[in-house]
C-alpha positions, 0 to 999 in steps of 0.5 A: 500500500503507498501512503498518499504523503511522506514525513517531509510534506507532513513537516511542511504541511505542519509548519504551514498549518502553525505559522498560518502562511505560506511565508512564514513556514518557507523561513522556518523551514529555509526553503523556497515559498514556492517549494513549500505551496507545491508540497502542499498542493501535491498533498491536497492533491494526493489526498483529494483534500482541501486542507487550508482556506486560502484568503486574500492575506491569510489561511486557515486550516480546513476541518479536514486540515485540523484533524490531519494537524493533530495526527501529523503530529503523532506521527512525526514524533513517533518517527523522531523516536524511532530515528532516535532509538536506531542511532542510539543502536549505532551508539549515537546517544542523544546529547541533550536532556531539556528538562522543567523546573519550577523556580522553588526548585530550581533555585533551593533543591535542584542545583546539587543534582544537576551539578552532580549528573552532569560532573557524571555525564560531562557529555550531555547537555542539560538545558533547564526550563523555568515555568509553573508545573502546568504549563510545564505539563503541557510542554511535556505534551507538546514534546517541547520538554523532554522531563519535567517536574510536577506536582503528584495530583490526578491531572496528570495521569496521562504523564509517566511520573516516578516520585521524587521528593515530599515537602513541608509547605510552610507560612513565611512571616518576618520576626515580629509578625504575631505567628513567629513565635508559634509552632504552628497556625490555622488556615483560618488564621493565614487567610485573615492576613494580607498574601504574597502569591506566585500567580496562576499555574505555579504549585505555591498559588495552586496550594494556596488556591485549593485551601481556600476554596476547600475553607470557602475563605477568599484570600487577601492577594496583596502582591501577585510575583513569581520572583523569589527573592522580591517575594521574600523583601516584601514578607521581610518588610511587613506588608504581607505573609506568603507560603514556601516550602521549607527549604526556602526560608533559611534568612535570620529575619524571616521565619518558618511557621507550620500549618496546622495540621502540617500539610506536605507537597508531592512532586515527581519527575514525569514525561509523556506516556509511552514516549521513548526516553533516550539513553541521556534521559534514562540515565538523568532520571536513573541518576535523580531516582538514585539520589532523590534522599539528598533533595 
């Protein structure tokens, strides 16, 4: 049976399809327009499909073209790893791991672990991305990420996960704020105060988020920032309290008070289900798994 397209029309077929022109995907892909619409036209001709709406300035795809998008996209990835499982036959190991990272971790845990696979594997190139768990999960998806960091929770079952480290989240206030001599607080207690919070799509925001709405409380949002350590000077300064995993809060003038009861966070290192893992990625979850006590 002779298939109607082969993988280099379907590459252009999508580069057309996500870039919305003709133009454009002809420089991504460094190759004549010209080359780039008769690829196209021989695929709609091949397959007696019109895939794109041409308008005078712009196209789009077709019903017929969204669904061939969504499938060309399975298909190239299942090519890529099949390419890549040969060449590691020939001892072509991948030379790259792209893996996610949340900023908590990456700044307070993670680098000792980094540092340690890479003196191991001078070779592989470690490329660490810096984003919320759930848009790291859909980068995950999108294969743009090869491993990422997440939360253990149900919204992500459709991703392979190994668990990797539980963690206390804590309130963060500074010396003379009226929890600091406590051992621990109430929910209640915390949501009476003015909040610093990551915005939406990080952990810390999630957890804070999800206790509120289990409580029915609203929570005071006084400054909304994703950066730690201007977080941290706002808490310091009294205008208001925030949420960390323990860890993090390790300043003389800052101080770690528990929630009552204490409440833990689980995260595991996860990719796509069924993706295939090259020998470098293998070998960084195999090393993360090894030493995952000295997180």
């Amino acid at each position: 049976m002779t298939l109607p397209f082969d993988l280099r029309a379907l590459r252009y077929f999508l580069a057309v399809a996500d870039h919305a022109g003709f133009t454009r995907a002809a420089r991504e892909l460094h190759v004549a327009q010209s080359a780039v619409s008769q690829t196209i036209a021989g695929l709609e001709a091949r397959l007696e499909l019109t895939l794109f709406h041409r308008h005078e300035r712009r196209i789009s795809l077709t019903p017929e073209g969204e669904l061939l998008r969504v499938q060309a996209r399975e298909l190239l990835e299942r090519a890529e790893g099949v390419s890549l499982a040969m060449r590691e036959l020939h001892g072509l190991v991948k030379g790259e791991v792209r893996i996610g990272i949340p900023s908590m971790l990456g700044s307070y845990y993670f680098p000792p672990l980094l540092m340690g696979f890479k003196a191991r594997h001078p070779g592989i190139r470690l490329t660490v991305i810096e984003a919320g768990t759930r848009r790291l999960q859909d980068m995950i998806a999108a294969g743009e990420l090869d491993l990422g960091v997440i939360t253990s929770d149900a919204s992500n079952r459709q991703l392979e996960r190994r668990p990797l480290l539980r963690e206390e989240m804590v309130v963060c206030v500074p010396l003379e704020h009226r929890f600091a001599g406590r051992t621990a607080v109430s929910a209640e207690e915390v949501f009476e105060e003015p909040l610093v919070l990551f915005q939406d799509g990080y952990f810390h925001r999630e957890f804070v988020d999800r206790l509120a709405e289990e409580l029915r409380l609203e929570p005071r949002i006084a400054f909304q920032s994703n950066l730690i350590p201007l977080t941290k000077a706002i808490v310091r300064q009294g205008f208001g309290i925030t949420t960390f995993l323990r860890r993090v809060i390790s300043e003389d003038d800052l101080v770690a008070v528990s929630l009552s009861p204490a409440t833990y966070l689980d995260l595991s290192l996860a990719w796509g289900k069924g993706a295939y893992l090259s020998r470098a990625e293998s070998a960084f979850v195999d090393f993360a798994m090894a030493h995952r006590e000295h997180l």
